[in-house]
C-alpha positions, 0 to 999 in steps of 0.5 A, spaced: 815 435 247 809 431 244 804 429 248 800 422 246 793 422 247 789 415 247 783 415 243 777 412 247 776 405 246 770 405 241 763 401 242 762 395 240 756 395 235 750 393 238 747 386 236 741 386 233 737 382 239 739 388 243 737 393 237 730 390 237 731 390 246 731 397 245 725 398 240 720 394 244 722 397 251 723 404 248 719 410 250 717 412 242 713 404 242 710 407 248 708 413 245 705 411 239 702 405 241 699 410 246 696 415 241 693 409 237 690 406 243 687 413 244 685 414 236 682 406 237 677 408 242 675 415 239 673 412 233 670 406 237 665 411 241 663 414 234 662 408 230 657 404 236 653 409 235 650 406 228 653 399 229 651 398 237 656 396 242 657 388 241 659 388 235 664 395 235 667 392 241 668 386 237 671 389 231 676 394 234 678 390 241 676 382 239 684 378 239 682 376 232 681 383 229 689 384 227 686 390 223 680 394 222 677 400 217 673 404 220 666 406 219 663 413 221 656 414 219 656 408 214 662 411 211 668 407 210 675 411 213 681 409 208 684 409 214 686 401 216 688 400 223 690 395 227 687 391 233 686 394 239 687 388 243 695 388 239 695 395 239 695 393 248 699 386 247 704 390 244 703 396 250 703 391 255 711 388 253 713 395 252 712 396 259 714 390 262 721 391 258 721 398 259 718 400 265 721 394 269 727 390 265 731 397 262 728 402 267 734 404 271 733 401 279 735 404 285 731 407 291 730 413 286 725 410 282 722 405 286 716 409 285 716 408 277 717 401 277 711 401 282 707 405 278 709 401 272 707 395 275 700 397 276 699 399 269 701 391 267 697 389 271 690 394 268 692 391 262 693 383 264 686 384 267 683 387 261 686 380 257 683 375 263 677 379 262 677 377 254 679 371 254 676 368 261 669 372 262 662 371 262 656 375 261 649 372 263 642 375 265 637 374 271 630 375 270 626 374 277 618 376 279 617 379 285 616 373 290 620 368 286 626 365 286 631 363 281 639 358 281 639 359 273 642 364 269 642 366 262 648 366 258 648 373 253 651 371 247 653 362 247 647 358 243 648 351 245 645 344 242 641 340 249 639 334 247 636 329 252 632 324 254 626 324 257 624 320 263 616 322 267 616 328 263 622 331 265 629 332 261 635 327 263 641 325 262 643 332 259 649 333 253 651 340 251 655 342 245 658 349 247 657 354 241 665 353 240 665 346 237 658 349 232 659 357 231 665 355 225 659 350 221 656 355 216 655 354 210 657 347 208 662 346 213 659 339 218 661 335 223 659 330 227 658 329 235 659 322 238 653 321 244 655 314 246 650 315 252 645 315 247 643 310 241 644 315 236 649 321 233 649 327 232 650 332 225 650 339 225 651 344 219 649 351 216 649 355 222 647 362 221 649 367 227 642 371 227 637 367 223 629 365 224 625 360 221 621 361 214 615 357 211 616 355 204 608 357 202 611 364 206 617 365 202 620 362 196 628 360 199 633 363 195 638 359 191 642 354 194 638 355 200 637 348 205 629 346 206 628 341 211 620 339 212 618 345 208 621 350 213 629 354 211 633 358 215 633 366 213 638 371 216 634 377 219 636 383 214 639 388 218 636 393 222 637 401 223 639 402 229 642 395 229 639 389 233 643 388 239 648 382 239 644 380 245 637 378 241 640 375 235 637 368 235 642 362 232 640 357 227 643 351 224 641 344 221 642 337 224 641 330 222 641 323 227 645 318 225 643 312 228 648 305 230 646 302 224 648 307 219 641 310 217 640 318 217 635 321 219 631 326 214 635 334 216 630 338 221 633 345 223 635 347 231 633 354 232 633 359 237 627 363 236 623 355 235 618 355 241 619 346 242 624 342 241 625 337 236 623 330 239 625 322 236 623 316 239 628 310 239 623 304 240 619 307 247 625 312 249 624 319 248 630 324 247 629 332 244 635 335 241 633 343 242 637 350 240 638 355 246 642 359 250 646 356 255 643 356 261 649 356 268 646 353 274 649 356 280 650 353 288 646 359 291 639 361 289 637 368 288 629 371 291 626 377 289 623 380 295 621 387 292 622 391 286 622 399 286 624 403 280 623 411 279 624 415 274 626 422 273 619 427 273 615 427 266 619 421 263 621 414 262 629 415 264 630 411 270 633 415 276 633 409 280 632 401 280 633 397 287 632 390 288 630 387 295 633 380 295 635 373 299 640 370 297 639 362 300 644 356 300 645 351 304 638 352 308 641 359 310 639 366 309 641 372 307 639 378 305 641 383 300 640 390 297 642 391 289 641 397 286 644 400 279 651 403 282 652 397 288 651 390 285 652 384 288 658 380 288 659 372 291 662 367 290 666 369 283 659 373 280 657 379 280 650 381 280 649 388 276 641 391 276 640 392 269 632 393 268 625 391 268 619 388 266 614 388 263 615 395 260 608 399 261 607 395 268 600 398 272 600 399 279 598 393 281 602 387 276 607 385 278 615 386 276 620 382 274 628 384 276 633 383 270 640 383 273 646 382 269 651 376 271 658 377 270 663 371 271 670 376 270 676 372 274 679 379 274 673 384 277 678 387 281 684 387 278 682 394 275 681 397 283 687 392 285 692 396 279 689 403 281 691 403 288 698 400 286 699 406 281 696 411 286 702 408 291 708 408 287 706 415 285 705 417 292 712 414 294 716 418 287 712 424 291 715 423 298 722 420 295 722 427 292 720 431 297 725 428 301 730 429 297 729 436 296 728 438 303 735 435 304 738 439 299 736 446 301 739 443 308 745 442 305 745 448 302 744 452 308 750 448 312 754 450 306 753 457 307 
């Protein structure tokens, strides 16, 4: 008698959306994406060394950097890598399609899934960080008091008119609409508040003013009023991003058509430039952005220690008031306790004037950061610590319940 056997049904091929559904949410993309990230930073660490912090940072993490060679020593690495803002993107679908969508459910894995939720968010928070913050500086005397912050990076052109020997009427350009003007690339800001136009081009991202009886202008070079802009030459260890001085060259362009000679805006320039318009008077300056806040800042007193026989600092505190709507309060920042109020964050970062005597007063340098996801880190790390807490206890409830059963059996 012959017994037939029903081969099993076979499988429908997988379609080619659920084959890449499994690439991107497989644990091999975790893992690869893992050891670059790892490598990114190794070598970041190494390279920030000869090319400073900002500018490292900015090669290796910046959203425009879809690849990058590295450097190390002044050497390049034949070794092309792709951007650790990417390299994160990419961790950050991983997780979301692996870690939460294809991951199996159930009581047993609720801690996972928690843990994995944590993570997103560590990752999300750092992309908010890029996109979203701002970073400034504070200088404040003892005994004085400021409501104004200093942007690090962002030179913005002010022009203004003045009025009883004060600034009105105030119109700002962001760096973002002048940042892309260099070389011949120009573009013209309408100011309909003001009786004339204004035209940027040439900008230089660290750059100073140079006299043509100084130095003869290379080739091709712009000269406005016996004056050119010089890129700085580079330097060993390299200028931090935080001193560069931005520089570009302007034109007004009146409402009845007529242009103005071209003059320089800088940053490293001391006044203005002044136009008169009949008995009006406007000034088109070059700075960093100033941001006013809704609170003032006063330093009651400066402490600053230092390790015994050098200048490293063991200790800066900062005894200040902070003021707002007539009332008072009264805070403490030191080097591990900032400050945080209102969405800011007020960082001790250092001192001045460098080589003080004992009787000359200080100043207080705080560092400002507008960074919607200050505690996104802290929020995701108790989140991971809890789901990996629940996959502890969902464990050892499971393994004491075992051995009862065990017992029972015997």
């Amino acid at each position: 008698m012959e017994i037939s056997e029903t081969p099993p049904p076979a499988k429908a091929p997988r379609s080619i959306p659920g084959k890449i559904f499994d690439v991107l949410s497989g644990f091999g993309l975790a893992t690869i994406t893992l050891l670059l990230l790892g490598l990114l930073t190794w070598l970041a660490t190494l390279e920030q060394i000869d090319n400073g912090l900002y500018p490292t940072l900015n090669k290796y993490f910046h959203w425009k950097a879809l690849y990058l060679i590295p450097e190390i020593n002044g050497k390049m690495v034949p070794l092309p890598l792709p951007g650790g803002y990417w390299v994160c993107a990419v961790l950050l679908l991983n997780l979301i399609l692996g870690g939460i969508i294809r991951i199996k459910k159930g009581w047993n894995h609720v801690g996972n899934i928690i843990s994995h939720f944590g993570i997103i968010l560590m990752l999300a928070g750092g992309g908010v960080a890029h996109h979203f913050s701002e970073r400034g500086n504070m200088a404040i005397v003892e005994g004085q008091s400021s409501d104004t912050a200093e942007d690090y990076f962002e030179y913005v052109v002010e022009v203004a008119e003045i009025k009883d020997g004060k600034p009105e009427n105030i119109h700002v350009i962001r760096g973002k609409e002048i940042n892309d003007l260099t070389r011949d690339r120009l573009r013209t800001f309408r100011l309909p508040d003001f009786p004339f136009d204004l035209q940027l081009t040439g900008y230089l991202p660290n750059t100073v003013p140079v006299s043509t009886s100084e130095r003869a202008p290379n080739s091709g070079q712009r000269i406005a009023d016996g004056y050119f802009l010089a890129e700085k030459p580079a330097t060993i260890p390299p200028e931090p991003a935080e001193q560069f001085t931005a520089g570009c060259y302007a034109r007004i362009l009146q409402r009845d058509g007529t242009k103005s000679e071209p003059f320089i805006l800088a940053g490293a320039s001391f006044h203005p430039f002044t136009w008169r318009e009949g008995d009006r008077i406007f000034t088109i300056d070059m700075h960093k952005r100033f941001w006013p806040m809704a609170f003032t800042v006063k330093l009651d007193k400066f402490t600053a220690a230092f390790h015994p026989g050098t200048m490293m600092a063991s200790k800066f505190v900062s005894d200040i008031t902070r003021i707002e709507n007539g009332g008072e309060a009264k805070v403490t920042i030191s080097m591990n306790e900032p400050m945080r109020y209102e969405g800011l964050t007020f960082f001790q970062a250092s001192y001045g004037p460098p080589g003080a005597g004992p009787n000359q007063k200080l100043y207080s340098v705080f560092e400002v950061v507008k960074n919607p996801a200050d505690k996104w880190p802290e929020y995701s790390l108790w989140i991971v610590a809890f789901g990996m807490l629940v996959t502890f206890m969902i464990k050892l409830v499971s393994y004491i319940a075992s051995g009862s059963r065990k017992k029972s059996h015997v």
